[in-house]
C-alpha positions as CSV (number, residue, x, y, z in Angstrom):
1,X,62.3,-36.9,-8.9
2,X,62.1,-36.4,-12.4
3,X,64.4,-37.9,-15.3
4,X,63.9,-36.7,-18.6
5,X,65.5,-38.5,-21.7
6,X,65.9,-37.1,-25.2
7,X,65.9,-39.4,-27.9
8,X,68.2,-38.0,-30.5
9,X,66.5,-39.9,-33.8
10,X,63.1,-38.6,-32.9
11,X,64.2,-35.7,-30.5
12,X,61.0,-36.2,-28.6
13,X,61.4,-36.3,-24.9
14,X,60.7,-39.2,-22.4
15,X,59.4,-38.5,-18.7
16,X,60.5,-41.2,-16.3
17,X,59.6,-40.7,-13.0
18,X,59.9,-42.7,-9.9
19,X,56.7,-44.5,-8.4
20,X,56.7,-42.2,-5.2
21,X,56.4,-39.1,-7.5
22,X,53.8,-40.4,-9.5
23,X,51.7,-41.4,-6.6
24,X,52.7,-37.2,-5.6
25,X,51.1,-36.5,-8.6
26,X,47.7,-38.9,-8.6
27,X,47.0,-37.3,-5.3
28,X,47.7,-33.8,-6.4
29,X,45.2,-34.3,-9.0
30,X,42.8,-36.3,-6.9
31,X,43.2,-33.1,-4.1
32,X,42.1,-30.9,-7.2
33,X,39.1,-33.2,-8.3
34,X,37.6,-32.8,-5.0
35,X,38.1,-29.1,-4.6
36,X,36.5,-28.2,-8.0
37,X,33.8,-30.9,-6.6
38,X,33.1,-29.0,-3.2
39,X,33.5,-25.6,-5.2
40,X,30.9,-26.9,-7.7
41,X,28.6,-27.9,-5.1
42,X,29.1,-24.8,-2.9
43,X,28.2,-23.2,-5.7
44,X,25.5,-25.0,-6.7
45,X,23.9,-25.1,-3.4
46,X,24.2,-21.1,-3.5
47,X,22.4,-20.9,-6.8
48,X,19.6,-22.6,-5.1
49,X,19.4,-20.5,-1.8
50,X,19.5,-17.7,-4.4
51,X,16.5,-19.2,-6.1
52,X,15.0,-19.2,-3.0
53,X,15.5,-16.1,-2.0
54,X,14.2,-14.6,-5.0
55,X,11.1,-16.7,-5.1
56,X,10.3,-15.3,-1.2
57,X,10.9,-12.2,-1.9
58,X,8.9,-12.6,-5.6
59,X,5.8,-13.9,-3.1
60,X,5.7,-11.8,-0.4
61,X,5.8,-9.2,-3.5
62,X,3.0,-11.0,-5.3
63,X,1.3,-11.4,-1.6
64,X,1.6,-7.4,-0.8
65,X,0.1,-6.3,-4.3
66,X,-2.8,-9.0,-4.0
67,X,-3.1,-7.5,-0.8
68,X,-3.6,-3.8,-1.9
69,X,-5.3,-5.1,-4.7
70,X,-8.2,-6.1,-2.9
71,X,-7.9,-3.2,-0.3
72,X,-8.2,-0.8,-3.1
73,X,-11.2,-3.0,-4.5
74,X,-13.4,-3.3,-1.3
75,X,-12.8,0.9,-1.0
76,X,-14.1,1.5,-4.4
77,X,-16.9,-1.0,-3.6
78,X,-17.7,0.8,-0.3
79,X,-17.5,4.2,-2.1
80,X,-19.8,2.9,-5.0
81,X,-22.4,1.5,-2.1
82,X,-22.1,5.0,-0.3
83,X,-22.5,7.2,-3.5
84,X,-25.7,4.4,-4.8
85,X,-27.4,4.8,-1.2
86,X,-27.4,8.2,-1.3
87,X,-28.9,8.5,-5.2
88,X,-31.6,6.2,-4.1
89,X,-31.9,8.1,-0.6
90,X,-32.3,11.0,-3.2
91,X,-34.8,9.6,-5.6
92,X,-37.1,7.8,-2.7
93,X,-37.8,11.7,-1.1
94,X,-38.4,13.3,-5.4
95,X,-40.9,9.7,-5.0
96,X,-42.6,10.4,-1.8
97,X,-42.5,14.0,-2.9
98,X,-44.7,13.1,-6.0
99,X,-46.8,11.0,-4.1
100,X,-47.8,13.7,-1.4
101,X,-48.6,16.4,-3.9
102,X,-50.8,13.2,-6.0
103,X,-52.4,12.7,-2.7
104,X,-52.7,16.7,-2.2
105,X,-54.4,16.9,-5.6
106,X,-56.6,13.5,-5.5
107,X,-59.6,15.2,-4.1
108,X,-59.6,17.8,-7.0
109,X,-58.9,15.4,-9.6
110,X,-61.8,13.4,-8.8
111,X,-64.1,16.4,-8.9
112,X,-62.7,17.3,-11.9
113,X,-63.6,13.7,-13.7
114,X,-66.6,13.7,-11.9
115,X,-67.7,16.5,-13.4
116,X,-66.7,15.8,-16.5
117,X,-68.5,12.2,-16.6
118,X,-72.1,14.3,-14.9
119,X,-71.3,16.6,-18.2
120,X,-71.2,14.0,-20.6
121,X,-74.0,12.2,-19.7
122,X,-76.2,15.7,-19.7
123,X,-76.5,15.9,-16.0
124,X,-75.4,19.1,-14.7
């Protein structure tokens, strides 16, 4: 219970209340205090879940596209190796090509500078 007193020089008002409702009123307030303290942490402890949350899903992310990353890499690699083998595979017969018909053509060319030196030196 409440009493309220009006002073009539001042006209401000005076609360007077009895020791039972002011105890009413401390635990009223303390009730509130520790709800905004268990919202505040409920909240706070959902932030970090939230965090958490995010950062998983930011690695498995991070983890996937590393992932393709280097798939992607060692298929271009692989293609490279494929398409290299096969120039060299290409050059090595144009090579053994040139090396038959030098082979083919040794016996003449030696004639040829044979006959060339006998010339020079008058022998014929």
């Amino acid at each position: 219970m409440c009493i309220i007193k009006i002073s009539r020089k001042s006209q401000r008002k005076e609360v007077f209340m009895s020791k039972a409702d002011i105890e009413k009123v401390k635990k009223a307030e303390s009730e509130a205090d520790r709800i905004k303290k268990k919202a505040h942490d409920e909240a706070a402890e959902r932030i970090a879940e939230g965090k958490k949350e995010a950062n998983d899903i930011f690695d498995a992310a991070k983890k996937k596209a590393d992932d393709l990353y280097s798939s992607s890499i060692e298929k271009a690699e692989a293609e490279v190796a494929d398409i290299y083998q096969k120039m060299i595979d290409k050059e090595t017969e144009v090579c053994e090509k040139i090396k038959a018909d030098g082979r083919v053509n040794l016996g003449k060319v030696a004639d040829f500078i044979v006959g060339k030196v006998v010339d020079i030196n008058g022998n014929s």
